[in-house]
C-alpha positions, 0 to 999 in steps of 0.5 A: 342152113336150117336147124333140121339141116344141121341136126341131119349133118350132124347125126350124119358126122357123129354116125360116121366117125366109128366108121374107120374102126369097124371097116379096119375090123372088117377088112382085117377079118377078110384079108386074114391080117392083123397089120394096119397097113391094110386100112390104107390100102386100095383093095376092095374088092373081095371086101365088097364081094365080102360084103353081099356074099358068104366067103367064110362060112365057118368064120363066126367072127366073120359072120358077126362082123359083116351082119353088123357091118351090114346094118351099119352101113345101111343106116348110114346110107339111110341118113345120107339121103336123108342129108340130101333131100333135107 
């Protein structure tokens, strides 16, 4: 491995690990619950319809946490190719 591949595989890691906490936020915002068990649960869903569409109109927090979520993700598939073409 070269040293961009490592920087890459790094920033690729530490950008993944706040990853559970903000998709536990999220999934607790669209499936109306505060118990942790939906974290382990296989529903996605209405999280990916959650995701692209508007579900919650008048949810502020809703809106808020899926735009930031939105852009989370995005960067992280950003560095993900990134990974893989390096």
């Amino acid at each position: 491995m070269t040293t961009i591949e490592i920087i890459f595989f790094a920033l690729f890691f530490i950008w993944g690990i706040p990853l559970v906490k903000y998709r536990s936020k999220f999934r607790k915002i669209v499936y109306q619950t505060n118990s942790w068990t939906i974290n382990i649960k296989p529903y996605f869903i209405k999280e990916t319809i959650a995701l692209f569409k508007n579900i919650y109109p008048e949810n502020q927090e809703y809106l808020k946490m899926r735009n930031f979520y939105r852009r989370y993700l995005l960067i992280y598939i950003v560095l993900f190719i990134l990974v893989i073409t390096v």
